[in-house]
Short mmCIF file of the C-alpha atoms (twelve columns), coordinates in Angstrom:
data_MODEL
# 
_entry.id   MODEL 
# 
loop_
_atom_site.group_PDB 
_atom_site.id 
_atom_site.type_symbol 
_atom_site.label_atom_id 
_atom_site.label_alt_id 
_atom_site.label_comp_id 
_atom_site.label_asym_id 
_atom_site.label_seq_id 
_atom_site.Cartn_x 
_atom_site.Cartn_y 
_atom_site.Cartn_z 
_atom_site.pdbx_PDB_model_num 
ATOM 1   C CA . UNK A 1   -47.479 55.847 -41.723 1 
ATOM 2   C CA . UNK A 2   -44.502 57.969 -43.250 1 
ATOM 3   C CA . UNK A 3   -46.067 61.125 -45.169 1 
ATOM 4   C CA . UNK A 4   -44.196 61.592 -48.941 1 
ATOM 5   C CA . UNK A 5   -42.165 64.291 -47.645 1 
ATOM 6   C CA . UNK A 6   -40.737 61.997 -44.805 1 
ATOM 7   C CA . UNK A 7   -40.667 58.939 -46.928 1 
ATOM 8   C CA . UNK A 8   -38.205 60.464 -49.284 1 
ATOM 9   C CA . UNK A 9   -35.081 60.912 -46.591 1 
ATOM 10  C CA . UNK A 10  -34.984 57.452 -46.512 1 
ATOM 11  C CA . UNK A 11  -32.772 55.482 -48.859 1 
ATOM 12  C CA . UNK A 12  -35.071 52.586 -50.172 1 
ATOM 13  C CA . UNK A 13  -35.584 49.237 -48.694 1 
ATOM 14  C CA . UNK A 14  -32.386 46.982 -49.586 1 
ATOM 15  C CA . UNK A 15  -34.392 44.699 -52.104 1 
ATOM 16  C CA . UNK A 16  -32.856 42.037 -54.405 1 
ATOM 17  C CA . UNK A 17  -35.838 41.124 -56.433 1 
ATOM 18  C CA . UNK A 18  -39.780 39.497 -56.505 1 
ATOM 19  C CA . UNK A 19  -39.339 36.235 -54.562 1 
ATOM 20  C CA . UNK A 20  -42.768 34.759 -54.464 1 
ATOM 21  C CA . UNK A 21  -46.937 35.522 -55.081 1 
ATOM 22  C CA . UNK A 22  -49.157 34.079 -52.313 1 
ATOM 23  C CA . UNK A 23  -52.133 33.376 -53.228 1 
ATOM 24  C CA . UNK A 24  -55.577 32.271 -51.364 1 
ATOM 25  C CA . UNK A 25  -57.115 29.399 -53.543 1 
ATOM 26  C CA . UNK A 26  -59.913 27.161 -52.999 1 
ATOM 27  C CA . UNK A 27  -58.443 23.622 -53.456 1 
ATOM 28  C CA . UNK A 28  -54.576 23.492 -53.736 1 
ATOM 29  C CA . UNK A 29  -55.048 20.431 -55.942 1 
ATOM 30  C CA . UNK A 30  -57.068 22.627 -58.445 1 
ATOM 31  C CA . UNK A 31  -54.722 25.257 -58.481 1 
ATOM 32  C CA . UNK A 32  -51.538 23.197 -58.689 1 
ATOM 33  C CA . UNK A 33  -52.751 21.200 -61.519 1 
ATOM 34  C CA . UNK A 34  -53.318 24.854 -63.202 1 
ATOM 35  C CA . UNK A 35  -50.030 26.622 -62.613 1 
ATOM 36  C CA . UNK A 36  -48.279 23.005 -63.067 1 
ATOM 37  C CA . UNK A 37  -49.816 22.179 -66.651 1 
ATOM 38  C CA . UNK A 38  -51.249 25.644 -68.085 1 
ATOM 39  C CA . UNK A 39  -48.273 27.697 -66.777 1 
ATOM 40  C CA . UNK A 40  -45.162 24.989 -66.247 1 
ATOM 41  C CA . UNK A 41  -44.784 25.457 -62.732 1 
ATOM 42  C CA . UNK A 42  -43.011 22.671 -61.056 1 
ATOM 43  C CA . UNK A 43  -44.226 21.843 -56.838 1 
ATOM 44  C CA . UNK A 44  -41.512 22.359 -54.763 1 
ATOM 45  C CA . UNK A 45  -41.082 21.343 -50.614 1 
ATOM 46  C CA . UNK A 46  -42.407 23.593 -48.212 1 
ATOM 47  C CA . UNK A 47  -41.529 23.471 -44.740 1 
ATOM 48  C CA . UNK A 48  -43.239 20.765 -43.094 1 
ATOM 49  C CA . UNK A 49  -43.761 23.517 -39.902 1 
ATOM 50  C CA . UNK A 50  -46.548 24.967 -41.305 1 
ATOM 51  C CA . UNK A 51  -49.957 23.623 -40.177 1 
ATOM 52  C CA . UNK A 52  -52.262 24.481 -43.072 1 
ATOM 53  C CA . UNK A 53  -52.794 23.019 -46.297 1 
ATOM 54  C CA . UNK A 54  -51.203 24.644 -48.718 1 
ATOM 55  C CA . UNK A 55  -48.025 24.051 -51.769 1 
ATOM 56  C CA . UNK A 56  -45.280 25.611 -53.220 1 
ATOM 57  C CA . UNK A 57  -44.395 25.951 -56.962 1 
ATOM 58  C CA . UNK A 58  -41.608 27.542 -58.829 1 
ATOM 59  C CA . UNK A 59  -39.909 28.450 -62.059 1 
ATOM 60  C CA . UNK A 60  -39.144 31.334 -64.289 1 
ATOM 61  C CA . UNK A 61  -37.263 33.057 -61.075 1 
ATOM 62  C CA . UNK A 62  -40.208 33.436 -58.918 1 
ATOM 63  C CA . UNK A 63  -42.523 31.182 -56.598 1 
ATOM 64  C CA . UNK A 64  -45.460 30.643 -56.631 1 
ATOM 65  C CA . UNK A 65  -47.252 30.004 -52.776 1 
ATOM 66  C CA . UNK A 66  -50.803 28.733 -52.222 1 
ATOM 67  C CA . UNK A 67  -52.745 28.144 -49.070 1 
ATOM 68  C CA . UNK A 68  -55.653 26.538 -49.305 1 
ATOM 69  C CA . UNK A 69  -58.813 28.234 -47.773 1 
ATOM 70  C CA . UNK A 70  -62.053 26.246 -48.562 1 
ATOM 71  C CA . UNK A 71  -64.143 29.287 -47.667 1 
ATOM 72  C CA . UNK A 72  -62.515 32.014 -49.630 1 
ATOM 73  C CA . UNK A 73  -66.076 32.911 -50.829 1 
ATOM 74  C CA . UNK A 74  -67.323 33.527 -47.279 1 
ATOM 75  C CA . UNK A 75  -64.687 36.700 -47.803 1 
ATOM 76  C CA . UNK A 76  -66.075 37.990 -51.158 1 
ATOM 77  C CA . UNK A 77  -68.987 39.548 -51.710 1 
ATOM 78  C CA . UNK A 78  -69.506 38.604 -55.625 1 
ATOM 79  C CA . UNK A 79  -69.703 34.791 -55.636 1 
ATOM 80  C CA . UNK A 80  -69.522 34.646 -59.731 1 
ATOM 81  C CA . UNK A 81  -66.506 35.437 -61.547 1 
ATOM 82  C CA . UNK A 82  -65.127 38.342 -62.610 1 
ATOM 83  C CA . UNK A 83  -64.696 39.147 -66.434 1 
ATOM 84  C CA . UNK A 84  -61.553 39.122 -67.435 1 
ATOM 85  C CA . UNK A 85  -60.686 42.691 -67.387 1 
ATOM 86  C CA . UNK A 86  -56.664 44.002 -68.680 1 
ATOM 87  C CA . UNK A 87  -57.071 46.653 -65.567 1 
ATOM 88  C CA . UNK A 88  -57.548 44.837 -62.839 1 
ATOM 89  C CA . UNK A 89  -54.915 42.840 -60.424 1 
ATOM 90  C CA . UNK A 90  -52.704 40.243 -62.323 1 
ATOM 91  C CA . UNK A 91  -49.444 38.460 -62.100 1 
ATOM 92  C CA . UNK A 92  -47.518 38.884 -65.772 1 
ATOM 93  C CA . UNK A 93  -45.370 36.414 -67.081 1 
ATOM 94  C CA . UNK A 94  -43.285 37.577 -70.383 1 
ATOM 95  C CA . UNK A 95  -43.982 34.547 -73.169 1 
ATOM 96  C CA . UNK A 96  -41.834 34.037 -76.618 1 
ATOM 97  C CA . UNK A 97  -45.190 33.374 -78.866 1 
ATOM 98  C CA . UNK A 98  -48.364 35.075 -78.106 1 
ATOM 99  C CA . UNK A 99  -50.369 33.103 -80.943 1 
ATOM 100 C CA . UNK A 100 -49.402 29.854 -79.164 1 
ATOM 101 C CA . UNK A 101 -50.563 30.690 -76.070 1 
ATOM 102 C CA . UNK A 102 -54.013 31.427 -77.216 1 
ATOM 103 C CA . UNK A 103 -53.589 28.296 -79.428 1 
ATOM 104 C CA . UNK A 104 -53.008 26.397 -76.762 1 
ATOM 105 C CA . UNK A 105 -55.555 28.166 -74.081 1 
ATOM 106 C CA . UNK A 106 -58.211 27.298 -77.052 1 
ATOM 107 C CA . UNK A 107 -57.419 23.931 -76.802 1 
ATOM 108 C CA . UNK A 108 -57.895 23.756 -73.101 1 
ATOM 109 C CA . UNK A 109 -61.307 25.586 -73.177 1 
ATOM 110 C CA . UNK A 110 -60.099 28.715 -71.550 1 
ATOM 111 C CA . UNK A 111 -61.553 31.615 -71.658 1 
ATOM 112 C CA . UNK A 112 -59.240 34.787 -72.313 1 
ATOM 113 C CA . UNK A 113 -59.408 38.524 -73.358 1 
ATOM 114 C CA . UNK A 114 -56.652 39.962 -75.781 1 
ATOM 115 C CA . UNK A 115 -55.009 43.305 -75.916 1 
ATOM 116 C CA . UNK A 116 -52.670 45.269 -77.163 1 
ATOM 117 C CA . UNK A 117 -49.845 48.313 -76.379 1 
ATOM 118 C CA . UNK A 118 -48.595 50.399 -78.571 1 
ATOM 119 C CA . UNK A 119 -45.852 52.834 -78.041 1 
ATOM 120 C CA . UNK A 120 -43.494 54.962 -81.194 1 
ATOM 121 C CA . UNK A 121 -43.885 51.622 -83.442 1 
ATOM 122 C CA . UNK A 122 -43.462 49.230 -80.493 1 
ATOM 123 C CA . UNK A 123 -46.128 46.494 -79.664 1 
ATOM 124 C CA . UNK A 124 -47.242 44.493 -76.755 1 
ATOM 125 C CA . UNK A 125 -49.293 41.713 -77.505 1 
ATOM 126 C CA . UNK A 126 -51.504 40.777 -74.205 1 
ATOM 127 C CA . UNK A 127 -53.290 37.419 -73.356 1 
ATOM 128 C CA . UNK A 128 -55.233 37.706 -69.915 1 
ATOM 129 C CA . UNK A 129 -57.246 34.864 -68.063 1 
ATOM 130 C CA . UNK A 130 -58.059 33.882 -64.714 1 
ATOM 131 C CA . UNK A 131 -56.657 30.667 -62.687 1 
ATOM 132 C CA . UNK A 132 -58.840 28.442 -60.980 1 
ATOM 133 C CA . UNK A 133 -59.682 30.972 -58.230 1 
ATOM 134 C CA . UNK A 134 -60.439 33.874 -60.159 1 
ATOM 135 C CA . UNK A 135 -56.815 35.578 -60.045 1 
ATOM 136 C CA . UNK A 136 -55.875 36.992 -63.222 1 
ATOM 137 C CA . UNK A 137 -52.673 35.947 -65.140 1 
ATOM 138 C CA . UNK A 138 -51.103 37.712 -68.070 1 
ATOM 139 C CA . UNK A 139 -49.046 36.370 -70.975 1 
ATOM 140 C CA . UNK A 140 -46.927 38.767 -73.075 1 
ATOM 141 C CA . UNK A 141 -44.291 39.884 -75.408 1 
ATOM 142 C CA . UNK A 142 -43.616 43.290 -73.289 1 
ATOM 143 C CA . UNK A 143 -39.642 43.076 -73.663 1 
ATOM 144 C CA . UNK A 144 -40.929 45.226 -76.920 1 
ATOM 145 C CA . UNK A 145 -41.192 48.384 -75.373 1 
ATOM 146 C CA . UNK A 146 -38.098 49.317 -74.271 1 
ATOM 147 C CA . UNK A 147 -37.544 50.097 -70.230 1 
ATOM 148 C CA . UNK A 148 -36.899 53.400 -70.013 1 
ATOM 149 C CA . UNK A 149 -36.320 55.541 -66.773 1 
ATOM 150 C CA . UNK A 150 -38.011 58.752 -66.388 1 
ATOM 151 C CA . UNK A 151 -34.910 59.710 -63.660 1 
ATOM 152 C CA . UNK A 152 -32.698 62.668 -64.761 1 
ATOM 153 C CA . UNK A 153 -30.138 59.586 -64.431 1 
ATOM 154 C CA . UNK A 154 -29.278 58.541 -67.969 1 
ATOM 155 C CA . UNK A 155 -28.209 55.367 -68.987 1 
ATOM 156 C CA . UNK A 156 -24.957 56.316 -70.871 1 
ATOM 157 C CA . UNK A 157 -23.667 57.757 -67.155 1 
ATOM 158 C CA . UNK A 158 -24.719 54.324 -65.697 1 
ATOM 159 C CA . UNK A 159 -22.778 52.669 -67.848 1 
ATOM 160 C CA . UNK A 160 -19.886 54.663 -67.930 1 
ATOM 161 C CA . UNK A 161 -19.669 54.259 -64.205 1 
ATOM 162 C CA . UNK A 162 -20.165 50.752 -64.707 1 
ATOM 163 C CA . UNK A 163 -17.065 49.970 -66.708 1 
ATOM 164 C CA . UNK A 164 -14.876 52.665 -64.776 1 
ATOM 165 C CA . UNK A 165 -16.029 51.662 -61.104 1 
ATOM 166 C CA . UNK A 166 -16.930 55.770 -60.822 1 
ATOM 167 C CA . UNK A 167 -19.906 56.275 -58.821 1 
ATOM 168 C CA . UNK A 168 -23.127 56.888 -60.720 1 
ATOM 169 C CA . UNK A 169 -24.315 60.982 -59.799 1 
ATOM 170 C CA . UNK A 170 -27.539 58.369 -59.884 1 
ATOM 171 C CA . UNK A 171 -29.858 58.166 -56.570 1 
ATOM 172 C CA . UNK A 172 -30.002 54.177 -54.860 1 
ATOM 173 C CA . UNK A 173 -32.962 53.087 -57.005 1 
ATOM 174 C CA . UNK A 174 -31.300 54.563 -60.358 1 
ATOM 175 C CA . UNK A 175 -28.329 53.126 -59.897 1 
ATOM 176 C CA . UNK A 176 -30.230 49.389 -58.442 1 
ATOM 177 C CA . UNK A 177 -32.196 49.805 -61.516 1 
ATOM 178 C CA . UNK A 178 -29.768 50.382 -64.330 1 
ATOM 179 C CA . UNK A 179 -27.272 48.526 -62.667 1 
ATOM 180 C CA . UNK A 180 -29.908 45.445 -63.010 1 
ATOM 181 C CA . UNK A 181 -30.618 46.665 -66.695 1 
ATOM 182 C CA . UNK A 182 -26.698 46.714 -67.590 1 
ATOM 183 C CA . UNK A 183 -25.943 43.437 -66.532 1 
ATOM 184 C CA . UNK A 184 -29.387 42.162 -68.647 1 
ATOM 185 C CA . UNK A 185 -27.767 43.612 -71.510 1 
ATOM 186 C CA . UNK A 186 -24.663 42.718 -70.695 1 
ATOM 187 C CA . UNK A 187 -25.966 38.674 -71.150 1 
ATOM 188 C CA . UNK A 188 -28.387 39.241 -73.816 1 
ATOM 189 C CA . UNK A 189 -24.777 41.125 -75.850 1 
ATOM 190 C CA . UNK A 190 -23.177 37.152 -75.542 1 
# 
């Protein structure tokens, strides 16, 4: 394992983006029927060369992979579930209505935990519950707190460089990340 010191002479990995969550469930069936009609994922093929049962779903720009593992209790040592707890491990999905979600998880019987962000007059509204296996989801409005990089790399330089072709004085994530930022605001601008 690199040490922190080492680490940093490295220029970072050459990622693109989040591709896909893999996730252990219990029945596939169960948990396709959840992402499918609570979340408006849609199945997709997956390669007929694997040799477990498992499925593929996808939308919003990412995928969604389960394989199925009957026993996944065996592995944990609490067999109830979890509360629903904001700090713990969770997937978050960005949603245009809060208030309809929880509408609409009320209707379904779901259970769910609210909370919310604030930051200088800016708030997140959170809705957190768990899918048929016990993984937590979140749904929320967080494009209201503005992204903001802590790098000495500002974001009138980035775009500066953008329109000019200069190179940023920005290090490789910096410049990934505004770069990805510019273009965002770029689209959102038409």
């Amino acid at each position: 394992m690199l040490d922190s010191v080492e680490a940093n002479n490295f220029e970072a990995l050459p990622l693109l983006s989040l591709n896909h969550v893999s996730l252990l469930c219990r029945s596939v069936w169960d948990s396709v029927r959840f992402y499918e009609d609570v979340l408006g994922f849609v199945s997709i093929k997956r390669p007929s060369s694997f040799k477990f049962n498992g499925a593929w779903l996808y939308n919003y720009g990412i995928g969604i992979h389960l394989i199925e593992n009957p026993s996944i209790d065996d592995f944990d040592t609490i067999v109830e579930p979890r509360p629903i707890n904001p700090k713990d491990n969770h997937i978050s999905f960005q949603c245009t209505d809060v208030g309809l979600v929880m509408r609409r998880l009320q209707d379904m019987g779901m259970k769910y935990v609210t909370a919310v962000v604030e930051d200088q007059g800016n708030r997140v509204d959170q809705v957190f519950f768990h899918d048929p296996d016990g993984y937590m989801v979140e749904l929320c409005n967080c494009e209201n707190i503005p992204i903001i990089p802590l790098s000495s790399c500002s974001f009138k330089q980035r775009l500066s460089s953008f329109y000019k072709s200069a190179p940023a004085k920005c290090g490789f994530m910096e410049n990934a990340m505004m770069e990805s930022l510019s273009m965002e605001m770029l689209n959102i601008s038409f």
